[in-house]
N, CA, C and O atoms as a GROMACS GRO file, in nm:
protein
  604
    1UNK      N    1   3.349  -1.568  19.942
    1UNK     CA    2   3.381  -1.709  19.929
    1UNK      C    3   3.411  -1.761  20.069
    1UNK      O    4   3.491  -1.704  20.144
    2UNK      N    5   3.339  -1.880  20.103
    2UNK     CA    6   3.380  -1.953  20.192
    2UNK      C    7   3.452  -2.082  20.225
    2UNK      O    8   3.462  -2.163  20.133
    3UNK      N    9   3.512  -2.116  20.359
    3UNK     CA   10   3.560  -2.223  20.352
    3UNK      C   11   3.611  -2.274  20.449
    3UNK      O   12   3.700  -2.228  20.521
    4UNK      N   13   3.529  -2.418  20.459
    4UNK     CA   14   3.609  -2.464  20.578
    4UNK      C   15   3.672  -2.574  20.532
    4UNK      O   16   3.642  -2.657  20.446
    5UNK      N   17   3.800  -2.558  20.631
    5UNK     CA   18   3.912  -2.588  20.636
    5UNK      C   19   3.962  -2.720  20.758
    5UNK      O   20   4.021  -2.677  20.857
    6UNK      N   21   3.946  -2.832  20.753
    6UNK     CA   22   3.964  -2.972  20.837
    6UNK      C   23   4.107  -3.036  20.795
    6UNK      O   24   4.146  -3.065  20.682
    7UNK      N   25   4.173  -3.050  20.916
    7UNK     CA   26   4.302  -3.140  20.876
    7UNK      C   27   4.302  -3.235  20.881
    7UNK      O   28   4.223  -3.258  20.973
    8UNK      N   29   4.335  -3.321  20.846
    8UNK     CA   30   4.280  -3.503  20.817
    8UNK      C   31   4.435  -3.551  20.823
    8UNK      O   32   4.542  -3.490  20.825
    9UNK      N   33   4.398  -3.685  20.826
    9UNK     CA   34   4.504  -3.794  20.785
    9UNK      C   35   4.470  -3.843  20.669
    9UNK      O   36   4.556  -3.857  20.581
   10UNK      N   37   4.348  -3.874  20.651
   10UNK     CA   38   4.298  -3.926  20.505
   10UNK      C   39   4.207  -3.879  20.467
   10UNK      O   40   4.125  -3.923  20.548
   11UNK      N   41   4.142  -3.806  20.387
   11UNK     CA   42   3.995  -3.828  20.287
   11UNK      C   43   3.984  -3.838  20.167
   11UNK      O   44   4.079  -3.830  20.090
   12UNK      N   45   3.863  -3.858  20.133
   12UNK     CA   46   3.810  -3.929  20.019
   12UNK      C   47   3.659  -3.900  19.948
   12UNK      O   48   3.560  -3.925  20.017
   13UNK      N   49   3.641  -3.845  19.810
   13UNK     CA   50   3.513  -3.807  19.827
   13UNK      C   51   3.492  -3.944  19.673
   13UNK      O   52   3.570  -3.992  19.591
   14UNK      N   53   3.366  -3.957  19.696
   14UNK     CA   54   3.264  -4.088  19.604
   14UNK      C   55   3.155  -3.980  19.518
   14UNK      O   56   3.113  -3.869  19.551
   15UNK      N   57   3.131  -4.059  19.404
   15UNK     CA   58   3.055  -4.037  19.333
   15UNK      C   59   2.963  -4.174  19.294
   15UNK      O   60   3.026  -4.268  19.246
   16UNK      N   61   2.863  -4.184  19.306
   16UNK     CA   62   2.757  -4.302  19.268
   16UNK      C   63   2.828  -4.421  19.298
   16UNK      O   64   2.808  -4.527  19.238
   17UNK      N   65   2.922  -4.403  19.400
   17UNK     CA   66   3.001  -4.534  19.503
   17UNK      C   67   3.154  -4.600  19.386
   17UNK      O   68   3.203  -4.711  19.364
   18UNK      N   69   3.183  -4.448  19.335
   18UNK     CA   70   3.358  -4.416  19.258
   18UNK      C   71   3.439  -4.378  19.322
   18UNK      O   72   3.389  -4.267  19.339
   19UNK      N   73   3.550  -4.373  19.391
   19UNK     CA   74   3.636  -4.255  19.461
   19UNK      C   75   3.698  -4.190  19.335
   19UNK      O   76   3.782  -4.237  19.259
   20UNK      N   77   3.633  -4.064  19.331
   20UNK     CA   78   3.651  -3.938  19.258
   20UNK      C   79   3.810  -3.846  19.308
   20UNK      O   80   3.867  -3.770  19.230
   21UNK      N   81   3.832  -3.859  19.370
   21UNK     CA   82   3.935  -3.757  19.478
   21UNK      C   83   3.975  -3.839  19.607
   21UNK      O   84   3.887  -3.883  19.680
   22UNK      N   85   4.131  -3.863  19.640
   22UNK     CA   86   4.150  -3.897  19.750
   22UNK      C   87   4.261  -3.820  19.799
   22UNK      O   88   4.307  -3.743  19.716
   23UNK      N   89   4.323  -3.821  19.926
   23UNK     CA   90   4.452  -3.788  19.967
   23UNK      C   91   4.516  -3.834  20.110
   23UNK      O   92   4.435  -3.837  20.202
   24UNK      N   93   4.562  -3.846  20.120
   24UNK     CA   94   4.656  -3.863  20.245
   24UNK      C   95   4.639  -3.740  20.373
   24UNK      O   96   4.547  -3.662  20.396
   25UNK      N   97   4.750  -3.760  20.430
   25UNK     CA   98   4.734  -3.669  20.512
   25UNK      C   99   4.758  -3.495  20.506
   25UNK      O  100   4.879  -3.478  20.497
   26UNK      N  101   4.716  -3.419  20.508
   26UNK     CA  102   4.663  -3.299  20.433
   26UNK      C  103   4.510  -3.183  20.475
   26UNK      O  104   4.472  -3.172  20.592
   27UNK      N  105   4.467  -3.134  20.401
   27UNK     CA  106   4.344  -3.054  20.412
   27UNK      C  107   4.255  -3.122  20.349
   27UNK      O  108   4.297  -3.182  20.250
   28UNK      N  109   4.091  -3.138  20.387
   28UNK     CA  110   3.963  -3.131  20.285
   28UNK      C  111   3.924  -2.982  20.306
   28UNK      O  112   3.947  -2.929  20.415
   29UNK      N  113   3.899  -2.953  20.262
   29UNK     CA  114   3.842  -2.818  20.193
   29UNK      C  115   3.724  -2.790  20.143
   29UNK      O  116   3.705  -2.813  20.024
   30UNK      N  117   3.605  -2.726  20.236
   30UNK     CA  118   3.480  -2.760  20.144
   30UNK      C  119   3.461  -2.566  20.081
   30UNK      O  120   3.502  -2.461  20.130
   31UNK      N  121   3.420  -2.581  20.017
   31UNK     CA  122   3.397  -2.429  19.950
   31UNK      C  123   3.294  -2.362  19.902
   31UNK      O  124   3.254  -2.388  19.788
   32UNK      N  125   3.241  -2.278  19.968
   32UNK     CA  126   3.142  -2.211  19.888
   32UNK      C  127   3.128  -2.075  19.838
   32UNK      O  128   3.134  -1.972  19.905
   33UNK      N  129   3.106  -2.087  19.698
   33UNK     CA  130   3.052  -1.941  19.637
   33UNK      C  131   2.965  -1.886  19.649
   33UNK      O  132   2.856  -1.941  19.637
   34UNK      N  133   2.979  -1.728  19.685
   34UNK     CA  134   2.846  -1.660  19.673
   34UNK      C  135   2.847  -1.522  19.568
   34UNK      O  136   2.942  -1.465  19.516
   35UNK      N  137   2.730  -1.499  19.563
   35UNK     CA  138   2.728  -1.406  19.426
   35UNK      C  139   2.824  -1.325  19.507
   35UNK      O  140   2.841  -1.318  19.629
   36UNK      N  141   2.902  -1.247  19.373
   36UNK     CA  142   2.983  -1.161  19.417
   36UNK      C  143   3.113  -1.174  19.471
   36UNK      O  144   3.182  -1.088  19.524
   37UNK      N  145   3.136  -1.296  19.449
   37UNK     CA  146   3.276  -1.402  19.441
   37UNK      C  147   3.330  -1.374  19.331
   37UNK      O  148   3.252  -1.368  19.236
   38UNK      N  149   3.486  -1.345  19.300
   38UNK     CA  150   3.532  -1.318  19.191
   38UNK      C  151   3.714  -1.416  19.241
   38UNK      O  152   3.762  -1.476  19.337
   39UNK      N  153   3.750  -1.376  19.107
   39UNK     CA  154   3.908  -1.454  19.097
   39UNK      C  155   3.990  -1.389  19.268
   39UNK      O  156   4.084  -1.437  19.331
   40UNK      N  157   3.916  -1.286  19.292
   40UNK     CA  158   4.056  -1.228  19.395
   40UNK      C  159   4.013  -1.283  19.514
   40UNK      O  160   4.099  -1.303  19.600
   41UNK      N  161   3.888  -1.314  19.536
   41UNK     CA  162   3.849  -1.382  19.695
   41UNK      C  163   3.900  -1.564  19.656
   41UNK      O  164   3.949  -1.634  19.745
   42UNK      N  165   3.877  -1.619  19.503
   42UNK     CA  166   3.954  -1.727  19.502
   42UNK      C  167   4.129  -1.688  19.571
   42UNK      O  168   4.168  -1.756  19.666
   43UNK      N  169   4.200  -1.603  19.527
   43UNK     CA  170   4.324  -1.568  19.516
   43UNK      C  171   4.345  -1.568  19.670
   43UNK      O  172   4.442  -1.626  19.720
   44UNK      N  173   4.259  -1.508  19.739
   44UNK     CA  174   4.311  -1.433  19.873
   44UNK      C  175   4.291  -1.590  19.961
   44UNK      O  176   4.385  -1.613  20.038
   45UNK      N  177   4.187  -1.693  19.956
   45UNK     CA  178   4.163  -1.781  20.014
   45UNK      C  179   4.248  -1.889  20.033
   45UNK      O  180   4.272  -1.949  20.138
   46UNK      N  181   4.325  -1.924  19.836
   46UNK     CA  182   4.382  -1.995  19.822
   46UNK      C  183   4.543  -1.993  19.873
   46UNK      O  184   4.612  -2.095  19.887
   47UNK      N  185   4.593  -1.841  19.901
   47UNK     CA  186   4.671  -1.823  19.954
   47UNK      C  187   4.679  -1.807  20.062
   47UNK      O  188   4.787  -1.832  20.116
   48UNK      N  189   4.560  -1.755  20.144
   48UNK     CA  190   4.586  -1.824  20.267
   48UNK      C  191   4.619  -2.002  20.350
   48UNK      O  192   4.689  -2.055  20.436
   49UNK      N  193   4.508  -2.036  20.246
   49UNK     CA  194   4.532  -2.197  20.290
   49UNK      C  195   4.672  -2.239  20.268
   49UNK      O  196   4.736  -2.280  20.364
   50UNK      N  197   4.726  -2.232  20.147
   50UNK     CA  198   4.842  -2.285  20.110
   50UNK      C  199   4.899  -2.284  20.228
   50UNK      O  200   4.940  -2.388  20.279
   51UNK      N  201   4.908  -2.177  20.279
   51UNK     CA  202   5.037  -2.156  20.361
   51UNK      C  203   4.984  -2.102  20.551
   51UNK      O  204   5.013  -2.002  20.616
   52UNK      N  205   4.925  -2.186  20.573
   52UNK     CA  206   4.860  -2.172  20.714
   52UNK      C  207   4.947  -2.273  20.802
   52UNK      O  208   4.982  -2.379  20.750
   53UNK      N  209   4.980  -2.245  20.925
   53UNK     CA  210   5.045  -2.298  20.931
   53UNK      C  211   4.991  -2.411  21.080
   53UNK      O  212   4.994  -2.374  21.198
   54UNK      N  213   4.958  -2.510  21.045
   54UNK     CA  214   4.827  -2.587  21.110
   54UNK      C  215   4.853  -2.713  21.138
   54UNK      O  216   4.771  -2.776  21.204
   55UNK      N  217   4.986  -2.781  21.091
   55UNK     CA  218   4.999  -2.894  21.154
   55UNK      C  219   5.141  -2.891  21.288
   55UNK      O  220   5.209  -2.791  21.313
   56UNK      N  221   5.149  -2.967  21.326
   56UNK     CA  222   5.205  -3.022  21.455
   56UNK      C  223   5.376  -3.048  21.406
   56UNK      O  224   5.413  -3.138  21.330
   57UNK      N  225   5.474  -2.929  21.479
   57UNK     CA  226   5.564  -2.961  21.468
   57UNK      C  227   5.646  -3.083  21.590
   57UNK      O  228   5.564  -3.127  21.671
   58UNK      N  229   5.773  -3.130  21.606
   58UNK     CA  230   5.830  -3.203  21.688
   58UNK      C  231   5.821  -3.193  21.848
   58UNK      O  232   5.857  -3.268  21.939
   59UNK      N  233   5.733  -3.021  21.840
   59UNK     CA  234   5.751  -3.045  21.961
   59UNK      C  235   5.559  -2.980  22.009
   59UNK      O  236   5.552  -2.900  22.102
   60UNK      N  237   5.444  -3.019  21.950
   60UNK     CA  238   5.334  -3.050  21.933
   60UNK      C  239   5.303  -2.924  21.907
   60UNK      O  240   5.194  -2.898  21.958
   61UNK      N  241   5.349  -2.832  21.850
   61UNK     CA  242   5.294  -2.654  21.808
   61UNK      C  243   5.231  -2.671  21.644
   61UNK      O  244   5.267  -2.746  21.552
   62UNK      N  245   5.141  -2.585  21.651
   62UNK     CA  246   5.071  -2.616  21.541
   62UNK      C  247   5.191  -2.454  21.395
   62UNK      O  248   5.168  -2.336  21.369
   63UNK      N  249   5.295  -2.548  21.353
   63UNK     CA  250   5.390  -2.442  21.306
   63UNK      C  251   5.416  -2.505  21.194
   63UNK      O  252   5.517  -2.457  21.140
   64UNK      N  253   5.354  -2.620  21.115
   64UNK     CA  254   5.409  -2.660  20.990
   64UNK      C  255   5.271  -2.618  20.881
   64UNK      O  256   5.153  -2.634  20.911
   65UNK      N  257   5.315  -2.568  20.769
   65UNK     CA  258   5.224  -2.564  20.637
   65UNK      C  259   5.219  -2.673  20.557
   65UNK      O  260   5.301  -2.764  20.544
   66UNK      N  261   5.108  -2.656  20.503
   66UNK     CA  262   5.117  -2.793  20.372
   66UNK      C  263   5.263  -2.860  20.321
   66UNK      O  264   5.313  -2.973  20.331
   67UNK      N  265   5.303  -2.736  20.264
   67UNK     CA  266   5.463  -2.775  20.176
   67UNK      C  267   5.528  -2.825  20.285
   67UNK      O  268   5.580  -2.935  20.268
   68UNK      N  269   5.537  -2.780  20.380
   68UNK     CA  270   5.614  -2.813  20.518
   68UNK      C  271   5.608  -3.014  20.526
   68UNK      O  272   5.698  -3.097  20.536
   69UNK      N  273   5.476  -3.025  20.517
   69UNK     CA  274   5.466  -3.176  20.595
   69UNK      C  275   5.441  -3.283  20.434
   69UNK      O  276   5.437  -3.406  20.428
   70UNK      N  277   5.425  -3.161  20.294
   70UNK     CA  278   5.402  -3.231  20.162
   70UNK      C  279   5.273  -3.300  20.204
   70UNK      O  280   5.244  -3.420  20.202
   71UNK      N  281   5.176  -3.153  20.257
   71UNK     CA  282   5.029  -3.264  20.222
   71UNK      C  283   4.950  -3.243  20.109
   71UNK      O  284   4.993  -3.167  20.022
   72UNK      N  285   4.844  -3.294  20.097
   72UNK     CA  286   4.764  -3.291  19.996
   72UNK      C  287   4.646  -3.194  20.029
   72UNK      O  288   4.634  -3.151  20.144
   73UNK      N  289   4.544  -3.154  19.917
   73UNK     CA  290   4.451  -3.120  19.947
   73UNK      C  291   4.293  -3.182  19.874
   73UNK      O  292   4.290  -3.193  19.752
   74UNK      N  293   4.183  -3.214  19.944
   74UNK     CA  294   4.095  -3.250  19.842
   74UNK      C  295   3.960  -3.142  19.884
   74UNK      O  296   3.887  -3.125  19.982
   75UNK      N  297   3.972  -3.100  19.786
   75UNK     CA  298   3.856  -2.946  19.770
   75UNK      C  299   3.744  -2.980  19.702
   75UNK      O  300   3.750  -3.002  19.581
   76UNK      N  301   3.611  -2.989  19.779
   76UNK     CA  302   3.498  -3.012  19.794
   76UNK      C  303   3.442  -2.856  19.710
   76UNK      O  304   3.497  -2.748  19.731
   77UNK      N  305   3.316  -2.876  19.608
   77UNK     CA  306   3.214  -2.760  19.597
   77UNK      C  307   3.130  -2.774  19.716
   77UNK      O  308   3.095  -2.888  19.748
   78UNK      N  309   3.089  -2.663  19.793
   78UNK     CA  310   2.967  -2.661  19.904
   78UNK      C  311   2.847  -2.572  19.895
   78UNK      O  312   2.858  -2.474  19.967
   79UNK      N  313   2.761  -2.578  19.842
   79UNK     CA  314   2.683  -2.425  19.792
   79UNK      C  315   2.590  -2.439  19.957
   79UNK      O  316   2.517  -2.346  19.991
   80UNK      N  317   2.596  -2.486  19.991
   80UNK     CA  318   2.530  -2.504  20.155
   80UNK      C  319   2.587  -2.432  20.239
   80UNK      O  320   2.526  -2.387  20.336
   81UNK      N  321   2.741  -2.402  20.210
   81UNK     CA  322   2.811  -2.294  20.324
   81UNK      C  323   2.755  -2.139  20.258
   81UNK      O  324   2.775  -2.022  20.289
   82UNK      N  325   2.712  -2.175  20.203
   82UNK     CA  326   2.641  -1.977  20.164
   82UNK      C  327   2.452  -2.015  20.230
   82UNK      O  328   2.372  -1.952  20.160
   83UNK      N  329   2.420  -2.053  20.280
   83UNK     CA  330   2.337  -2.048  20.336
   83UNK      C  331   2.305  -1.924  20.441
   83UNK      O  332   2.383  -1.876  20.523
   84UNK      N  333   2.138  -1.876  20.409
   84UNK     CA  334   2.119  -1.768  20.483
   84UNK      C  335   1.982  -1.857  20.596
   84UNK      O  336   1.878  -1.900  20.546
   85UNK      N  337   2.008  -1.869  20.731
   85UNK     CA  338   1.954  -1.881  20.829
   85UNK      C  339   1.857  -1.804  20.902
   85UNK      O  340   1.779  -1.838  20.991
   86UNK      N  341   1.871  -1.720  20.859
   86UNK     CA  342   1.791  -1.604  20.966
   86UNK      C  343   1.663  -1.618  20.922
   86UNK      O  344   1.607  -1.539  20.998
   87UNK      N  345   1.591  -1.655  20.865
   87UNK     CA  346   1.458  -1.652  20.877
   87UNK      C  347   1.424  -1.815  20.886
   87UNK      O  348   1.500  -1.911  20.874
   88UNK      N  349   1.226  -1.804  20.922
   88UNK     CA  350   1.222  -1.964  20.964
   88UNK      C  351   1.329  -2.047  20.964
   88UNK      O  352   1.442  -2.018  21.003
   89UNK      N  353   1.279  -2.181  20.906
   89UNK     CA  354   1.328  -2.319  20.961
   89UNK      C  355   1.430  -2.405  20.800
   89UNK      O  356   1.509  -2.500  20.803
   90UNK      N  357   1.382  -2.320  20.678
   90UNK     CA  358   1.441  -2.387  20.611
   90UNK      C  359   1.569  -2.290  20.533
   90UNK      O  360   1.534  -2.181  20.488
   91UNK      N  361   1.675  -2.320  20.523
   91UNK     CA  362   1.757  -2.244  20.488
   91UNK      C  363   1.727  -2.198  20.352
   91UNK      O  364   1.683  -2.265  20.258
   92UNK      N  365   1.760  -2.058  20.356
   92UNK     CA  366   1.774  -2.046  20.189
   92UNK      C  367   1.915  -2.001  20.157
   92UNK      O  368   1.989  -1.947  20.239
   93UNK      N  369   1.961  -2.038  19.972
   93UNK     CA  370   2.062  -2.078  19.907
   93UNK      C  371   2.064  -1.933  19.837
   93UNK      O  372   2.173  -1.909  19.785
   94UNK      N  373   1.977  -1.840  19.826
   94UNK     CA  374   1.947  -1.724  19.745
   94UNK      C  375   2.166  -1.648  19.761
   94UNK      O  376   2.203  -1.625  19.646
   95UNK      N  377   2.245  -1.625  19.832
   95UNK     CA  378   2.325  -1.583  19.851
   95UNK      C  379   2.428  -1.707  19.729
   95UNK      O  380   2.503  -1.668  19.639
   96UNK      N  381   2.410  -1.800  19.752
   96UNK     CA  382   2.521  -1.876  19.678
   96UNK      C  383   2.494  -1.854  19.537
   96UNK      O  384   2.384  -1.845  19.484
   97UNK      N  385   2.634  -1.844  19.470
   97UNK     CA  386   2.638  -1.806  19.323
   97UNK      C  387   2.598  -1.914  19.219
   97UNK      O  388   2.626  -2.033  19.237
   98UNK      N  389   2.525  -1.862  19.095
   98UNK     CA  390   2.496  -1.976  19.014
   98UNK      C  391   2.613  -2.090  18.986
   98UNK      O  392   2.727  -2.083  19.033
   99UNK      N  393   2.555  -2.208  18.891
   99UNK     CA  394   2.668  -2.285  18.863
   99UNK      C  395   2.802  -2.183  18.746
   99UNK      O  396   2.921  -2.156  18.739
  100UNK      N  397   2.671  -2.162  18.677
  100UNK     CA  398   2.775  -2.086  18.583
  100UNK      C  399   2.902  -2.012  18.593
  100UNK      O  400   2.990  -2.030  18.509
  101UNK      N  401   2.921  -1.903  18.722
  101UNK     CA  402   3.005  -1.839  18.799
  101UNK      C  403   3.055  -1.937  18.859
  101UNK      O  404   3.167  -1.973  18.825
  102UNK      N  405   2.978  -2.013  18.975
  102UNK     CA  406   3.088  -2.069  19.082
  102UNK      C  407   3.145  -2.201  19.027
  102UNK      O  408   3.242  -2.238  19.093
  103UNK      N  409   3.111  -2.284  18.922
  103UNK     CA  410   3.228  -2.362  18.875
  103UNK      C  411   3.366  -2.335  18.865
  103UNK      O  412   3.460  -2.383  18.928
  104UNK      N  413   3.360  -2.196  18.721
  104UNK     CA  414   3.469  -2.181  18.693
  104UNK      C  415   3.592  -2.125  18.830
  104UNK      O  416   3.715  -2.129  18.841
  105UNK      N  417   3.507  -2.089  18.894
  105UNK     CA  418   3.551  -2.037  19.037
  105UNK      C  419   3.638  -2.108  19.141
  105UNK      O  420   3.743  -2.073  19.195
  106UNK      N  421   3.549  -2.236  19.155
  106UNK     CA  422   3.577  -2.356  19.206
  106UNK      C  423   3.698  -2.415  19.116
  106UNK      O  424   3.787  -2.468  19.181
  107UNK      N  425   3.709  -2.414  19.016
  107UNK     CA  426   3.851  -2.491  18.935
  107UNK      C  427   3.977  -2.414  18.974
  107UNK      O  428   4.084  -2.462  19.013
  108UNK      N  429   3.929  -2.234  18.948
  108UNK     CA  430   4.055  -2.150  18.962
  108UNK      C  431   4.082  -2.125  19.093
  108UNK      O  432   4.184  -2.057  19.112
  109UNK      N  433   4.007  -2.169  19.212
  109UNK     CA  434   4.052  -2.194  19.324
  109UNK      C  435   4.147  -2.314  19.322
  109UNK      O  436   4.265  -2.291  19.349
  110UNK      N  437   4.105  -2.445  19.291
  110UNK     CA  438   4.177  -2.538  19.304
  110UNK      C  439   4.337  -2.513  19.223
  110UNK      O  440   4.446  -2.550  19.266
  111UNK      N  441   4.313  -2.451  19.114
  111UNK     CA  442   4.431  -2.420  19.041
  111UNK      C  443   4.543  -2.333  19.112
  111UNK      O  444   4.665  -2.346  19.108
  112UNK      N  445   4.467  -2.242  19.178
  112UNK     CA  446   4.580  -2.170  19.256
  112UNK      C  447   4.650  -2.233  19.383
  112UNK      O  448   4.758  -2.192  19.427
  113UNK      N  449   4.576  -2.339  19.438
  113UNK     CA  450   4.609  -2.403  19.532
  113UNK      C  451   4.753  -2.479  19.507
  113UNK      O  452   4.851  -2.483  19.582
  114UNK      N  453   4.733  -2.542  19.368
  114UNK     CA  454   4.836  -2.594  19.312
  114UNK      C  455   4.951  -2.537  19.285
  114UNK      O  456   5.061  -2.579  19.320
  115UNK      N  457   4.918  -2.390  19.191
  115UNK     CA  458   5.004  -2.286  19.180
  115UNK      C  459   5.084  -2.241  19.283
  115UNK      O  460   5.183  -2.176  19.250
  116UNK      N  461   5.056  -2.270  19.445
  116UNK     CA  462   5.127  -2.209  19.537
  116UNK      C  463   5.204  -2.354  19.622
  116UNK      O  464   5.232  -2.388  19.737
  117UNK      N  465   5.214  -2.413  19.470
  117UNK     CA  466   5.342  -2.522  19.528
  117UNK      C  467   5.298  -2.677  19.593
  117UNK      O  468   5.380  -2.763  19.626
  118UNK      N  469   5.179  -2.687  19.602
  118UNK     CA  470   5.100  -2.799  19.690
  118UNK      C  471   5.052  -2.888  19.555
  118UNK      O  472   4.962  -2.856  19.476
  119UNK      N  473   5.150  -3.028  19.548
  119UNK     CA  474   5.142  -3.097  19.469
  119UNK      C  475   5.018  -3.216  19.392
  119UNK      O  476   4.992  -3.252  19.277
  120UNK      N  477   4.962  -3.250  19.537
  120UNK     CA  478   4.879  -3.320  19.561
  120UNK      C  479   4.729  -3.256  19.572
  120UNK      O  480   4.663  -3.275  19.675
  121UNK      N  481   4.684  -3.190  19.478
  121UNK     CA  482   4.526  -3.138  19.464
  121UNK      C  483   4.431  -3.226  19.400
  121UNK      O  484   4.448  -3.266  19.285
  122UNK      N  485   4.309  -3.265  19.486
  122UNK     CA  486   4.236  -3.358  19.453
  122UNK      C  487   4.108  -3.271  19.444
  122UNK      O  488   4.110  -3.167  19.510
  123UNK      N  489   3.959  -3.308  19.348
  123UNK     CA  490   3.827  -3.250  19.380
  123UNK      C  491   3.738  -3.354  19.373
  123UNK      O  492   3.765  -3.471  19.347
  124UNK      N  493   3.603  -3.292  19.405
  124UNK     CA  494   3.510  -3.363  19.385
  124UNK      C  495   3.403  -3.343  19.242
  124UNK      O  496   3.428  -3.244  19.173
  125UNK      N  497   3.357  -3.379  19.224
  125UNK     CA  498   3.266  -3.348  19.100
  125UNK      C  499   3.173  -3.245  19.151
  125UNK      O  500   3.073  -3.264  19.220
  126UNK      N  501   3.232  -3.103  19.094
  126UNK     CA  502   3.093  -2.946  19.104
  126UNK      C  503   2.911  -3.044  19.083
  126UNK      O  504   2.860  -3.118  18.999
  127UNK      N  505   2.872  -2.986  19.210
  127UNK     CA  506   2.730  -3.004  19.161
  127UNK      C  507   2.656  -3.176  19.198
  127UNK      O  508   2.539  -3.205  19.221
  128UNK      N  509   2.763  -3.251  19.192
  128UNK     CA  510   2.709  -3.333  19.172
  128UNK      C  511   2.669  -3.394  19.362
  128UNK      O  512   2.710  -3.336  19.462
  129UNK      N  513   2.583  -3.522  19.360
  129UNK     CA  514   2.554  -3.583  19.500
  129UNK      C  515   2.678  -3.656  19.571
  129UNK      O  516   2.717  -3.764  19.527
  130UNK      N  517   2.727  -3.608  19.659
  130UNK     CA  518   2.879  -3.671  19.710
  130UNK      C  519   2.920  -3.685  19.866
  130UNK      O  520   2.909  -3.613  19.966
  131UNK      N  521   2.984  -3.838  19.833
  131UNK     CA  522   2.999  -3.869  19.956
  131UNK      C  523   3.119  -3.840  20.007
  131UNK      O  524   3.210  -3.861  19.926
  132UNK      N  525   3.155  -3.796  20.120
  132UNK     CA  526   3.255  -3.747  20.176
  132UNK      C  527   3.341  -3.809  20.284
  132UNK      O  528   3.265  -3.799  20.380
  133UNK      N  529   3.448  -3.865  20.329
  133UNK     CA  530   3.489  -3.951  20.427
  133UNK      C  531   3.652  -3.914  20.472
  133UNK      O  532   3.759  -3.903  20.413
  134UNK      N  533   3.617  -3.907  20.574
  134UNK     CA  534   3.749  -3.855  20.607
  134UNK      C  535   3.819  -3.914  20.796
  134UNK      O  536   3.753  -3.973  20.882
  135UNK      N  537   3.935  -3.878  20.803
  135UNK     CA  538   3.961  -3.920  20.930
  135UNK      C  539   4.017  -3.753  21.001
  135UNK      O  540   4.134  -3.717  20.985
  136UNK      N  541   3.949  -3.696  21.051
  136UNK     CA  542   3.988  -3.594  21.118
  136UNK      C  543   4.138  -3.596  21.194
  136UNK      O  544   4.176  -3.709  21.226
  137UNK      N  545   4.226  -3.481  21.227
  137UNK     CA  546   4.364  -3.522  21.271
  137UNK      C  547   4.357  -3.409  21.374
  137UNK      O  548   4.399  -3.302  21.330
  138UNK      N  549   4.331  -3.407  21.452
  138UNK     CA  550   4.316  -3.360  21.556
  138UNK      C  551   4.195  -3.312  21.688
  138UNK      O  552   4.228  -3.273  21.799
  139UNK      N  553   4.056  -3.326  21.641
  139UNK     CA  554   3.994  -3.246  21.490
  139UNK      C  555   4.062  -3.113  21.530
  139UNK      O  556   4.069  -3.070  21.646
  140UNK      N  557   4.116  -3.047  21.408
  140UNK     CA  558   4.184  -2.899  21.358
  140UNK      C  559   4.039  -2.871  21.235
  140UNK      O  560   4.049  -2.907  21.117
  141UNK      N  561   3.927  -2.810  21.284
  141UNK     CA  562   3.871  -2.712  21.208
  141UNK      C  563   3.842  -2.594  21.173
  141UNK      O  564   3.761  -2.542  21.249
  142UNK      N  565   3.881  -2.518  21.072
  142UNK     CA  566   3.862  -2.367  21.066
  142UNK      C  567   3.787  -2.299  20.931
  142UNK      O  568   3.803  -2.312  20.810
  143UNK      N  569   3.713  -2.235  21.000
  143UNK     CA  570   3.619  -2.120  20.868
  143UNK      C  571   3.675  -2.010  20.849
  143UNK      O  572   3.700  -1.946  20.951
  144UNK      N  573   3.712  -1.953  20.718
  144UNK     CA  574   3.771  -1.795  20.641
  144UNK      C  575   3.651  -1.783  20.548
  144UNK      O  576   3.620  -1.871  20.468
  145UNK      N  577   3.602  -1.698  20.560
  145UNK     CA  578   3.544  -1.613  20.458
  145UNK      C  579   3.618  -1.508  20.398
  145UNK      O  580   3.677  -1.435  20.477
  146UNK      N  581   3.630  -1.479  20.258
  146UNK     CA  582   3.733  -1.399  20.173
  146UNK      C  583   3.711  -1.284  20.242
  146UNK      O  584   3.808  -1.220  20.282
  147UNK      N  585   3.582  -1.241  20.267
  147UNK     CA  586   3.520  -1.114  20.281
  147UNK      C  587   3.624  -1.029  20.399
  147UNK      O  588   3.674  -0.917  20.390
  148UNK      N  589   3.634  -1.126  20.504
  148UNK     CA  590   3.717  -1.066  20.649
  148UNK      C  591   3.852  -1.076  20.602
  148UNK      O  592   3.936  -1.017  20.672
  149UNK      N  593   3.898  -1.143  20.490
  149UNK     CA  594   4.071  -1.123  20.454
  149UNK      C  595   4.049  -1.000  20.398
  149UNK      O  596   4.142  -0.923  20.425
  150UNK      N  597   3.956  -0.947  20.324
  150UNK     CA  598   3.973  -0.812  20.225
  150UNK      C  599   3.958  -0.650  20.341
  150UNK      O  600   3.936  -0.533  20.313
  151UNK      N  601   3.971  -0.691  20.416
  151UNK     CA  602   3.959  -0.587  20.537
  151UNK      C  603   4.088  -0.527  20.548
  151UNK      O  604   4.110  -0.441  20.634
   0.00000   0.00000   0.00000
């Protein structure tokens, strides 16, 4: 499971020009499943994010967590971050997990996110065409793949 990880002041994701998901200042979260994603790479991810400690304390150190500053999170499906590159010019998706698997995947991620105390969990609609908007806060961007936490 992948995921990158952007600290914002605001984002917001649209559906057929709806805001589906918004939040304040906080994480977007985009996520992707790949076969062979199960509840514990949700588990290991979601607990890392919770509690990373990535925003800007009083004296500009990046030492506060979510709960710390009470941000939000809005967690994006991405089946594009499982993309395999290495051959020609057009990516292939063959690594990312069906819908069937990575939905329920995608919810019990978001659920645990919640579960580890972070009040404000927002998503986007699995699957569907979505617009994404956000105000970057520093820019602070970072990629975890479950795979290198299970080491």
């Amino acid at each position: 499971m992948k995921a990158v990880i952007q600290r914002v002041l605001k984002a917001n994701v649209s559906v057929d020009n709806e805001i589906v998901g918004k939040i304040n200042r906080g994480l977007l979260v985009l996520i992707g499943i790949e076969n062979g994603d199960d509840k514990r790479d949700a588990d290991i991810l979601a607990n890392k994010i919770s509690g990373m400690r990535i925003f800007t304390d009083e004296k500009d150190k990046m030492n506060l967590s979510l709960s710390d500053i009470d941000g939000g999170v809005l967690v994006i499906s991405n089946f594009t971050l499982c993309a395999d590159c290495s051959h020609g010019r057009r990516p292939s998706f063959i690594n990312a997990a069906r819908p069937e698997i990575a939905k329920p995947l995608y919810e019990y991620f978001s659920d645990r996110i919640q579960e580890n105390g972070i009040s404000c969990v927002e998503n986007g609609v699995f699957g569907a065409d979505m617009q994404v908007s956000l105000v970057n806060d520093g820019p602070v961007t970072i990629v975890i793949d479950s795979k290198d936490l299970k080491k």
